[in-house]
C-alpha positions in Angstrom: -14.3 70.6 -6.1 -14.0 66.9 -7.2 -14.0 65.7 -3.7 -17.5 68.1 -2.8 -19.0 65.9 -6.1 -17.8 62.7 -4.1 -19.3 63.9 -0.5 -22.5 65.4 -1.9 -23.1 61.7 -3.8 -22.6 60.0 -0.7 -25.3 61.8 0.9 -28.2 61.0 -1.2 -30.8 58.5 0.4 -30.1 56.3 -2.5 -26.4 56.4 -1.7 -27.7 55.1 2.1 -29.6 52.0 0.3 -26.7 51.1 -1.7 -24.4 51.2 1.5 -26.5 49.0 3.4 -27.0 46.3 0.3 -23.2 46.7 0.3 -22.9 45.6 4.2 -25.5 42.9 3.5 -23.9 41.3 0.7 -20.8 41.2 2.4 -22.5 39.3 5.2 -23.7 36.8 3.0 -20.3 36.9 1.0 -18.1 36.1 3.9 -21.1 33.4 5.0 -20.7 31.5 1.4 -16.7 31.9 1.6 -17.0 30.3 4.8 -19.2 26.8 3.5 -16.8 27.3 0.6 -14.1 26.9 2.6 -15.5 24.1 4.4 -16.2 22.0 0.9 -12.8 22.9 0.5 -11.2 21.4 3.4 -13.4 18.1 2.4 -12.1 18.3 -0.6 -8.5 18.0 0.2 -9.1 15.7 3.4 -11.2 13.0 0.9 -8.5 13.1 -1.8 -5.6 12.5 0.5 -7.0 10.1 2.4 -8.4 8.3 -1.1 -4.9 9.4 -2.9 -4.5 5.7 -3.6 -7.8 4.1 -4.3 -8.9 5.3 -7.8 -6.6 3.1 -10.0 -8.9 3.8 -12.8 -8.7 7.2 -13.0 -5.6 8.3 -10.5 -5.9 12.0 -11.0 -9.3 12.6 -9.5 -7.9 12.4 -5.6 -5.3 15.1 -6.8 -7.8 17.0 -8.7 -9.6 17.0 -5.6 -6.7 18.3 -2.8 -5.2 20.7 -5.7 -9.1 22.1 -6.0 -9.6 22.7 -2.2 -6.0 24.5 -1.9 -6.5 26.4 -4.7 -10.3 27.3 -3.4 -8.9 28.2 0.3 -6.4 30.7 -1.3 -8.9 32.3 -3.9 -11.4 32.1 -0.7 -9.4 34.2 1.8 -8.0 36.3 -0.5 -10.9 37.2 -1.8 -12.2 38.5 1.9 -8.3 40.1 2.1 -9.4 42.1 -1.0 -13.1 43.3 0.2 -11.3 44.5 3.7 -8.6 46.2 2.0 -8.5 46.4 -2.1 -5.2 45.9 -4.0 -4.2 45.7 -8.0 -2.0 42.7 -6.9 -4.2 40.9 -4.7 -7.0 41.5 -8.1 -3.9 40.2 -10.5 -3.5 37.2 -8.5 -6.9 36.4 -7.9 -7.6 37.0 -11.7 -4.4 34.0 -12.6 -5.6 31.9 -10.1 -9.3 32.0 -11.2 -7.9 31.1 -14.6 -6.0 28.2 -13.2 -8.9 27.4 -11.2 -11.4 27.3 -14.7 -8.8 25.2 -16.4 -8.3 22.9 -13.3 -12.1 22.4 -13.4 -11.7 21.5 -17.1 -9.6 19.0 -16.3 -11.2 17.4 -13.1 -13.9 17.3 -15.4 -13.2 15.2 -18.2 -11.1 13.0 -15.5 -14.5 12.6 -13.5 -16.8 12.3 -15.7 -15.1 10.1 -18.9 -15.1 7.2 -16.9 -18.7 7.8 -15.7 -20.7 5.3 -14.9 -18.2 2.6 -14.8 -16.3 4.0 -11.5 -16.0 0.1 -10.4 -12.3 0.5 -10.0 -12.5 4.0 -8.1 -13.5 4.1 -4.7 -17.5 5.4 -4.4 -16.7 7.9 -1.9 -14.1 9.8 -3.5 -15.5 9.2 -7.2 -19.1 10.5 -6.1 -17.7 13.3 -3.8 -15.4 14.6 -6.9 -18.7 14.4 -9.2 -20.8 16.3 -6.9 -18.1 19.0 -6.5 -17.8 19.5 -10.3 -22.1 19.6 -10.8 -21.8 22.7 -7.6 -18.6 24.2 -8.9 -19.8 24.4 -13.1 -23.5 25.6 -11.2 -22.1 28.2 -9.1 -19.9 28.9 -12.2 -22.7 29.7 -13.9 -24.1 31.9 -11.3 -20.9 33.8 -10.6 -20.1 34.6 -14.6 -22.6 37.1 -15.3 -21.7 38.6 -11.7 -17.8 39.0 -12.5 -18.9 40.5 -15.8 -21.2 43.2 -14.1 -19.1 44.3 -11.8 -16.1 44.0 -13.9 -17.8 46.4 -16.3 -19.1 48.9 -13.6 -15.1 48.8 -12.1 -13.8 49.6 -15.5 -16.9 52.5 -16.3 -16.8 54.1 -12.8 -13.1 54.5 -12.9 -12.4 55.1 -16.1 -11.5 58.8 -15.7 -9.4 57.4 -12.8 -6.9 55.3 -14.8 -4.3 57.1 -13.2 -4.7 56.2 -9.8 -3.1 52.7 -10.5 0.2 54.2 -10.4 2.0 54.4 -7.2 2.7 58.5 -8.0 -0.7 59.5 -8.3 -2.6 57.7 -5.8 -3.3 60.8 -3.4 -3.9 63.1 -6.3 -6.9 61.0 -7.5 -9.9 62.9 -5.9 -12.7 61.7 -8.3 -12.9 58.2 -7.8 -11.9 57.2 -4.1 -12.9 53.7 -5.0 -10.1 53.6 -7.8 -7.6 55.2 -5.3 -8.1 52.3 -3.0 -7.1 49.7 -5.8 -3.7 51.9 -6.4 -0.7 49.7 -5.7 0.6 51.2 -3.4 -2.1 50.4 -1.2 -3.3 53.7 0.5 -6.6 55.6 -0.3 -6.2 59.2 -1.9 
């Protein structure tokens, strides 16, 4: 009966118009990842190859290779998770997003306390880590109220599906197919 209720909602026209904003969104998802990943790869390519040449501040060429590793990881596990949804891949990406927000902290108040006296930091790397903080604390700001919405809708549309996230129930789950994708076991009920 539950699974008719899931079929019969999947057949509505608006259903059809949220599956297509779905395939879009993931398009431009997997477009940003993939710029993201590219700032990424500057990030750690400047900082090593500036590792030495900020005596004034020493931390910002390691803020900057520690923040594209840690960016490629969240990055491609991120698209890992939208191909195939996991409650470990989602714990991991929520500790690394905290180490990520704390890391920016940090990078921060490195960068931008000995702003505008960078004399004895080399330009390139000093300017490259204070642009990467002004996109990373703007797309921050973009991405919060995102995480929160769909945070809030995971937790509403599954909350009669709480069960699911235990490796014995995952095929019994009929209501929510969505929650029985995120079981750990990793297959869909």
């Amino acid at each position: 009966m539950a699974q008719d209720r899931v079929q019969d909602c999947q057949e509505t026209p608006v259903s059809r118009i949220c599956s297509c904003a779905t395939k879009c969104c993931r398009w431009i998802l997997f477009l940003i990842s993939m710029v993201w990943i590219g700032l990424s790869i500057a990030e750690i390519v400047i900082g090593s190859v500036y590792l030495d040449e900020c005596p004034r501040q020493r931390y910002i060429p390691i803020y900057l290779i520690v923040n594209g590793v840690v960016m490629i990881v969240m990055t491609l596990l991120s698209i890992v998770d939208g191909i195939r949804p996991n409650i470990c891949i989602h714990v991991l990406l929520s500790l690394l997003g905290i180490f990520w927000f704390c890391w920016l902290i940090a990078g921060s108040v490195w960068t931008f306390r000995i702003y505008p006296n960078y004399d004895n930091c080399n330009r390139t790397v000093y300017l490259f880590a204070f642009s990467v903080l002004i996109i990373q604390w703007i797309a921050l700001a973009f991405m919060l109220p995102v995480v929160i919405l769909k945070l809030c809708t995971s937790l509403s549309a599954c909350a009669s599906c709480l069960s699911c996230f235990s490796c014995s129930s995952c095929n019994a789950c009929s209501v929510c197919s969505r929650c029985a994708s995120l079981c750990c076991c990793g297959t869909k009920g």
